[in-house]
N, CA, C and O atoms as a Maestro MAE file, in Angstrom:
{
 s_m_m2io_version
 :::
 2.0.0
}

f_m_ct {
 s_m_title
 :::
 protein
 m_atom[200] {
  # First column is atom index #
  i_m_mmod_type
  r_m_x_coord
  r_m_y_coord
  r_m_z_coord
  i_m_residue_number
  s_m_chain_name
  s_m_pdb_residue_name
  s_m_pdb_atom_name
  i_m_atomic_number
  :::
  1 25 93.527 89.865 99.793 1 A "UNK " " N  " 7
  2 3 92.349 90.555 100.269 1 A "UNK " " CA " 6
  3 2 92.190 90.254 101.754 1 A "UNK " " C  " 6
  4 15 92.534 89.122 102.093 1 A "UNK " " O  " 8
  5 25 91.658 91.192 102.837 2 A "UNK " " N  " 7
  6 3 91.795 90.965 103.943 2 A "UNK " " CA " 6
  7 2 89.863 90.863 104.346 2 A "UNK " " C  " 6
  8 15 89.097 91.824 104.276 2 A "UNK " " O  " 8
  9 25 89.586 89.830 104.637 3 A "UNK " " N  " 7
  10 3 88.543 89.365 105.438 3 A "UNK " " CA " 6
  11 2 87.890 89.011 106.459 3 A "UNK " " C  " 6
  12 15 87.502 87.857 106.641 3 A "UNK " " O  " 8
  13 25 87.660 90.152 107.389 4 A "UNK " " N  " 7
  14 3 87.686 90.234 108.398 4 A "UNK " " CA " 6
  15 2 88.883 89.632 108.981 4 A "UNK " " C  " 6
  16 15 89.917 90.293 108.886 4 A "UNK " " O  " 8
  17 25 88.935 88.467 109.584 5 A "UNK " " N  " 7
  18 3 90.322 88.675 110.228 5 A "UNK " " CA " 6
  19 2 91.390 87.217 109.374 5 A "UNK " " C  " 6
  20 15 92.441 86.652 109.680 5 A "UNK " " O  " 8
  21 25 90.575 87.113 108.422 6 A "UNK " " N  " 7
  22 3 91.242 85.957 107.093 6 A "UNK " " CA " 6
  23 2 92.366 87.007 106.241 6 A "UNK " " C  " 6
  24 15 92.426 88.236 106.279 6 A "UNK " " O  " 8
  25 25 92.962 86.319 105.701 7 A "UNK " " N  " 7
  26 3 93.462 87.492 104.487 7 A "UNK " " CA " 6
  27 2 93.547 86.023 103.723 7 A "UNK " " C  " 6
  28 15 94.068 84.951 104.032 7 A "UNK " " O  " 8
  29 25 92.734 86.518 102.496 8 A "UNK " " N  " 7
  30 3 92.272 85.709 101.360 8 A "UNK " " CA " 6
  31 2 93.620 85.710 99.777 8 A "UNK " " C  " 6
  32 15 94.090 86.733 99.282 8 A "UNK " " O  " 8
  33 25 93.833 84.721 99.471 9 A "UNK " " N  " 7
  34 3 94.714 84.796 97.886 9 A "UNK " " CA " 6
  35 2 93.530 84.396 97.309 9 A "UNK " " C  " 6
  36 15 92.713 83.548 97.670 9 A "UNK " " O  " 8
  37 25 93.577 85.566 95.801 10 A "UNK " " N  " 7
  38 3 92.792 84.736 94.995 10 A "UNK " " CA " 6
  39 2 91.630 85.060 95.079 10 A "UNK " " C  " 6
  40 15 90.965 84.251 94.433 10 A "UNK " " O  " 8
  41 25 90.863 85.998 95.639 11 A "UNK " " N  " 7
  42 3 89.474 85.973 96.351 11 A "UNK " " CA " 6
  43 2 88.499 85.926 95.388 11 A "UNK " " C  " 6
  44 15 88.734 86.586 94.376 11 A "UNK " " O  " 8
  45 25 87.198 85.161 95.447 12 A "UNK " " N  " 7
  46 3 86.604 85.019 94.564 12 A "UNK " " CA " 6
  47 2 85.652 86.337 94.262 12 A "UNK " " C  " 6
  48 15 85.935 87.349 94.903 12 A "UNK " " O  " 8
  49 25 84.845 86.386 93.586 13 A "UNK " " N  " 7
  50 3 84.365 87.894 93.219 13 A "UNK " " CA " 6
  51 2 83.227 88.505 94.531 13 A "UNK " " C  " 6
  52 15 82.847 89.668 94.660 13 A "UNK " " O  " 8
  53 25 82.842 87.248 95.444 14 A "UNK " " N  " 7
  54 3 81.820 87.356 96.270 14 A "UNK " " CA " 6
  55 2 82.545 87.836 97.501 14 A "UNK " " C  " 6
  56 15 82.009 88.447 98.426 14 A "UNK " " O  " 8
  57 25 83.913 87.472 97.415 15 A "UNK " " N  " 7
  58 3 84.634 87.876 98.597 15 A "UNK " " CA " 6
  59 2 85.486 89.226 98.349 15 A "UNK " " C  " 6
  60 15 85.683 90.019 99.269 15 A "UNK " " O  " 8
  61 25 85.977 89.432 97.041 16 A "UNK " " N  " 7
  62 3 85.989 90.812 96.411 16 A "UNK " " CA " 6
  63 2 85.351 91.784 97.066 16 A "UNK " " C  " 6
  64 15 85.964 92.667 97.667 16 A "UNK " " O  " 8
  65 25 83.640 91.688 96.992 17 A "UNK " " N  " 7
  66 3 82.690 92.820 97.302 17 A "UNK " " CA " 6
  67 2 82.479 92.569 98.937 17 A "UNK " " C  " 6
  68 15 81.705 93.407 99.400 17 A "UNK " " O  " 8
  69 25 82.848 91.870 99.664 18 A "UNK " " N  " 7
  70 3 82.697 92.034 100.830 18 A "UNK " " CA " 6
  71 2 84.373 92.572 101.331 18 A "UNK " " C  " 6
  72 15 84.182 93.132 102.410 18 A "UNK " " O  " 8
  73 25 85.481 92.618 101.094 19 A "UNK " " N  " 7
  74 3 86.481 92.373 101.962 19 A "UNK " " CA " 6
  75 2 86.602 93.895 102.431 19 A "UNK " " C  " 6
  76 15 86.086 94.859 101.866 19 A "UNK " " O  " 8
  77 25 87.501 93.913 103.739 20 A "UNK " " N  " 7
  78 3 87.675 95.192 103.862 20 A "UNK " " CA " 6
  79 2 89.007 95.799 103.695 20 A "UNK " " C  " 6
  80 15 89.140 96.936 104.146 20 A "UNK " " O  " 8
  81 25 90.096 95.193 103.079 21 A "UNK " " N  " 7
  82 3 91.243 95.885 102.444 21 A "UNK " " CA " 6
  83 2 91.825 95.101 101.264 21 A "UNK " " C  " 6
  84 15 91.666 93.884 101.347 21 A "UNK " " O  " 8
  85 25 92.523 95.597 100.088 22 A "UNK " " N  " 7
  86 3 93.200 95.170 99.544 22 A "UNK " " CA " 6
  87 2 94.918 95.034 99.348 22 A "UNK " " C  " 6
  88 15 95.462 96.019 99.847 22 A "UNK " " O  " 8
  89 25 96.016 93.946 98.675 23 A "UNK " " N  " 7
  90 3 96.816 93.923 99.251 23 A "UNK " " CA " 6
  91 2 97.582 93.457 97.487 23 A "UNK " " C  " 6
  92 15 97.507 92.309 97.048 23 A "UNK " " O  " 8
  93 25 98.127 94.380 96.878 24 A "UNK " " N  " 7
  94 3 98.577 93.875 95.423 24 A "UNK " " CA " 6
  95 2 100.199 94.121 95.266 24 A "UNK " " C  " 6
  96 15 100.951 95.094 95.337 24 A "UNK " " O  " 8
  97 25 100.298 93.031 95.071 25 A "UNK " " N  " 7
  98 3 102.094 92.796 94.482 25 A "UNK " " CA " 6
  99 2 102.836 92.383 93.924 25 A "UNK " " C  " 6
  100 15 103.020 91.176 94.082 25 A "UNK " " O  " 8
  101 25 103.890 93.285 92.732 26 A "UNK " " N  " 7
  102 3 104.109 92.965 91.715 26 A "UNK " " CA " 6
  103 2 105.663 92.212 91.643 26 A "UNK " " C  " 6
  104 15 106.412 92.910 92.326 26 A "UNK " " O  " 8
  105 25 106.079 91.566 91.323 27 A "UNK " " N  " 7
  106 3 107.256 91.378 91.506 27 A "UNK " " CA " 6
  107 2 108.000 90.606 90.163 27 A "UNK " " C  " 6
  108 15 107.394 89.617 89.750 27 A "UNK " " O  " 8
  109 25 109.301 90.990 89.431 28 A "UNK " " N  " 7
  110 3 110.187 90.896 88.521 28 A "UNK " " CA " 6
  111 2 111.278 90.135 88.913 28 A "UNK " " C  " 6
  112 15 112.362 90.598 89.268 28 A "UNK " " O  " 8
  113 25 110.936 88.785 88.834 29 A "UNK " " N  " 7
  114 3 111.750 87.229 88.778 29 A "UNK " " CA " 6
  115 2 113.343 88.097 88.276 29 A "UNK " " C  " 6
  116 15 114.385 88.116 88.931 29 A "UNK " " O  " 8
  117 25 113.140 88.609 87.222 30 A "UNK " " N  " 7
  118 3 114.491 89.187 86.387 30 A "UNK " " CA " 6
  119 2 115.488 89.650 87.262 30 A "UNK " " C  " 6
  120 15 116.585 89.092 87.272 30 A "UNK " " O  " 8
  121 25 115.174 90.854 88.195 31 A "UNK " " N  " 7
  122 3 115.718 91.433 88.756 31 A "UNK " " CA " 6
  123 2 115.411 91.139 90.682 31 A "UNK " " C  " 6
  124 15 116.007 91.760 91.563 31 A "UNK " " O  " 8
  125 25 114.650 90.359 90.854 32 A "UNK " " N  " 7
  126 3 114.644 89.808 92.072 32 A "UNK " " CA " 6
  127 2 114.208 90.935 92.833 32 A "UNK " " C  " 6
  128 15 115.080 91.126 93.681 32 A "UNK " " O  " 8
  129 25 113.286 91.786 92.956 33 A "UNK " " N  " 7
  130 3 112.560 93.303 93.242 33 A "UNK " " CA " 6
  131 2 110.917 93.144 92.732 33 A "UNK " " C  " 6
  132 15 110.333 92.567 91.814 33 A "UNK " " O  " 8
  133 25 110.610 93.850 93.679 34 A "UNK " " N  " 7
  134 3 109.373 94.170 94.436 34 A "UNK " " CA " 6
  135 2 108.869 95.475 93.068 34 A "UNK " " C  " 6
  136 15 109.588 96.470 92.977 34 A "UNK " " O  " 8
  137 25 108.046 95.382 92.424 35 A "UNK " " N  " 7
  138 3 108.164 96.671 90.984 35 A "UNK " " CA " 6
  139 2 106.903 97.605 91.662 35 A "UNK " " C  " 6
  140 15 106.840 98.833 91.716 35 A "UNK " " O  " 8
  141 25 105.768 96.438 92.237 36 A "UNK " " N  " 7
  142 3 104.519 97.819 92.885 36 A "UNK " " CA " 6
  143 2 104.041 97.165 94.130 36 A "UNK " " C  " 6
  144 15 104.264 95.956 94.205 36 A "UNK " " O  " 8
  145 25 103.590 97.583 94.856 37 A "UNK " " N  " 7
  146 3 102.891 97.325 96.004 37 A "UNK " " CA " 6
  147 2 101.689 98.032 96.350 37 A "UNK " " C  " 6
  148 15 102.059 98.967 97.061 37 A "UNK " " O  " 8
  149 25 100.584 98.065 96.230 38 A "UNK " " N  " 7
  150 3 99.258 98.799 96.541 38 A "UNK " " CA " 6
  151 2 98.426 97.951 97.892 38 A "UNK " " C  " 6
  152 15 98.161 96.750 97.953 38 A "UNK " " O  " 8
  153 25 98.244 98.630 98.529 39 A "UNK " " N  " 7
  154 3 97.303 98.423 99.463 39 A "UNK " " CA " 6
  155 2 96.198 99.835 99.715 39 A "UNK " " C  " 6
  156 15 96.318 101.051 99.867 39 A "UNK " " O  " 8
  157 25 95.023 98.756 99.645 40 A "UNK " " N  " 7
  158 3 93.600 99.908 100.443 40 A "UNK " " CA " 6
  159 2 92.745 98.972 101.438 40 A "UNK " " C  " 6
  160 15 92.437 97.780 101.435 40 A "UNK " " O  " 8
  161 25 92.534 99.941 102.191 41 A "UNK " " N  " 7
  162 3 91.578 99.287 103.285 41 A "UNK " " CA " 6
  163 2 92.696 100.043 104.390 41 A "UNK " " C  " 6
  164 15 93.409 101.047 104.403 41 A "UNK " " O  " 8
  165 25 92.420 99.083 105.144 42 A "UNK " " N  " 7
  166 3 92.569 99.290 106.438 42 A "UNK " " CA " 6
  167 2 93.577 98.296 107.221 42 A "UNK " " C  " 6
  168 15 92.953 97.390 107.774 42 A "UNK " " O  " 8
  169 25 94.624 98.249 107.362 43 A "UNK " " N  " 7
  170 3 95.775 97.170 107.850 43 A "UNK " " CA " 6
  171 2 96.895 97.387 108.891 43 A "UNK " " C  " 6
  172 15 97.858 98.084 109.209 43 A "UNK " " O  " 8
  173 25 96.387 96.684 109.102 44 A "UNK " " N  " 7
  174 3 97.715 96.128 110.968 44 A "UNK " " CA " 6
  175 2 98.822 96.201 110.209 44 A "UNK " " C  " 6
  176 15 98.709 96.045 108.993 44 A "UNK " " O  " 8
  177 25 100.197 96.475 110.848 45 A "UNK " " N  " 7
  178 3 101.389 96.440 110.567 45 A "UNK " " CA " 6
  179 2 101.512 95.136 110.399 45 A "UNK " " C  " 6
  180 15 102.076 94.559 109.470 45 A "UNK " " O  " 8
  181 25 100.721 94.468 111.745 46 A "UNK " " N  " 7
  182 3 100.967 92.475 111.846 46 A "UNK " " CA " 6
  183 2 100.424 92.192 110.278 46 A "UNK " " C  " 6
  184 15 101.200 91.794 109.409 46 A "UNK " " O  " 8
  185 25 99.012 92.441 110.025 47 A "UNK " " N  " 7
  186 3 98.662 91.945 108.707 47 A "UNK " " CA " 6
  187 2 99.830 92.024 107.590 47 A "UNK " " C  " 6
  188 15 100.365 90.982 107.212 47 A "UNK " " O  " 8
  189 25 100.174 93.148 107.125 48 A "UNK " " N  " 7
  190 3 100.802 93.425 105.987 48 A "UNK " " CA " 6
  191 2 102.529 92.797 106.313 48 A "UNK " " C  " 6
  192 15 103.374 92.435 105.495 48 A "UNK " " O  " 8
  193 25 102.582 92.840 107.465 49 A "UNK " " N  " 7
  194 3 103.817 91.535 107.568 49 A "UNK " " CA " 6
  195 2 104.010 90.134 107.273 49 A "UNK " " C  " 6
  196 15 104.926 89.436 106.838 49 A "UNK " " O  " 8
  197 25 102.433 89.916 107.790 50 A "UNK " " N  " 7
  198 3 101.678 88.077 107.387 50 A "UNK " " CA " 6
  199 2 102.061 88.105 105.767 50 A "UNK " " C  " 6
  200 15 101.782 87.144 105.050 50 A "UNK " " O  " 8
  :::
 }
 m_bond[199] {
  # First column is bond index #
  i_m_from
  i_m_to
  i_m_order
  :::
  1 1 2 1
  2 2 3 1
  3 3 4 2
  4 3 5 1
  5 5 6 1
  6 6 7 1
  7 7 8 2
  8 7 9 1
  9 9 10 1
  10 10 11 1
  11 11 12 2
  12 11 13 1
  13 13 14 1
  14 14 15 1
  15 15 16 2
  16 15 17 1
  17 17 18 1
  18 18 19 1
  19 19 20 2
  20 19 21 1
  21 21 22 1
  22 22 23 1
  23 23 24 2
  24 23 25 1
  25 25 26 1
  26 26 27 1
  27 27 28 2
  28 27 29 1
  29 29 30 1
  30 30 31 1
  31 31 32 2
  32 31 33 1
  33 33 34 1
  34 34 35 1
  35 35 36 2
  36 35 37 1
  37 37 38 1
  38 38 39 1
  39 39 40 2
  40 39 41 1
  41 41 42 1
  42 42 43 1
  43 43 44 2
  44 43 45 1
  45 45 46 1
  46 46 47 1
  47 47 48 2
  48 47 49 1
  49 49 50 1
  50 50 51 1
  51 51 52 2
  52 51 53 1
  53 53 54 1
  54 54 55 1
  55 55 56 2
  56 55 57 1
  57 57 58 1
  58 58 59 1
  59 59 60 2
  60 59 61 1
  61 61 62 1
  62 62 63 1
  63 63 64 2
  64 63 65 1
  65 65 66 1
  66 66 67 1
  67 67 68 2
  68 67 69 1
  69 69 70 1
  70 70 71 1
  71 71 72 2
  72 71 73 1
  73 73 74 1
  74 74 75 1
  75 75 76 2
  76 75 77 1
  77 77 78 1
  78 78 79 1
  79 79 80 2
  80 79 81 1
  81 81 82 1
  82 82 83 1
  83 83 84 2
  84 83 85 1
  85 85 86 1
  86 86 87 1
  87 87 88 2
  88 87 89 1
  89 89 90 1
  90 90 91 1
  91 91 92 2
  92 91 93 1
  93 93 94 1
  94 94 95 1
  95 95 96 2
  96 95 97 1
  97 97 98 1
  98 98 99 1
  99 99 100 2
  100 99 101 1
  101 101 102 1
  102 102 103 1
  103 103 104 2
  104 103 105 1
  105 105 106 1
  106 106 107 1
  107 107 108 2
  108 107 109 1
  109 109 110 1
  110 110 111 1
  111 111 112 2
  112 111 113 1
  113 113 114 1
  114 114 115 1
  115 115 116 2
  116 115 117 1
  117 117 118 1
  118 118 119 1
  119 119 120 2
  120 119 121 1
  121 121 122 1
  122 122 123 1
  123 123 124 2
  124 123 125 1
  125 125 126 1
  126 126 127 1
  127 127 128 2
  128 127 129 1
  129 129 130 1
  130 130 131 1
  131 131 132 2
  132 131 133 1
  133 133 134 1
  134 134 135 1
  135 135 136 2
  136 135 137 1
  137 137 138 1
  138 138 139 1
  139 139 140 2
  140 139 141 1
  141 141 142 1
  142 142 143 1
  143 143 144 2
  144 143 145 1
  145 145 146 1
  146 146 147 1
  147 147 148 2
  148 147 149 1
  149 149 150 1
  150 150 151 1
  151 151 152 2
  152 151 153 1
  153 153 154 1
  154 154 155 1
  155 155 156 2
  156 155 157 1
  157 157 158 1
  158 158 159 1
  159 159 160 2
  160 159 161 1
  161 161 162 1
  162 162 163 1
  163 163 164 2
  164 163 165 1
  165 165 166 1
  166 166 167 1
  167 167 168 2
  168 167 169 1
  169 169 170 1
  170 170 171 1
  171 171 172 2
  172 171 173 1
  173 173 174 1
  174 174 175 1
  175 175 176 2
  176 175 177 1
  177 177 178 1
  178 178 179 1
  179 179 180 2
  180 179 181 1
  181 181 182 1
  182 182 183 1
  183 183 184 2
  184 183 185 1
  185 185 186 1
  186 186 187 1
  187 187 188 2
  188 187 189 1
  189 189 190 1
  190 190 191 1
  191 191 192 2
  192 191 193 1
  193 193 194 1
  194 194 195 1
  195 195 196 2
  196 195 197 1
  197 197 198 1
  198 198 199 1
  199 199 200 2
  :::
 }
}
């Protein structure tokens, strides 16, 4: 979750309703691959590289 200029793991539900993007990713140990990636909000190339 991106918080103002934090990006949060884990965010608790209070930081949930405030953040201003989200950042979700799925990934399969099995096959060593990336299965989903969702992001909303609003994000820097820098962010989503962090």
């Amino acid at each position: 979750s991106c918080h103002g200029k934090d990006l949060v793991i884990d965010p608790t539900l209070e930081e949930e309703r405030c953040q201003d993007g989200g950042f979700m990713i799925s990934f399969m140990p099995s096959r060593n691959e990336v299965t989903q990636l969702t992001i909303t909000g609003e994000w820097s190339t820098a962010k989503v590289a962090e």
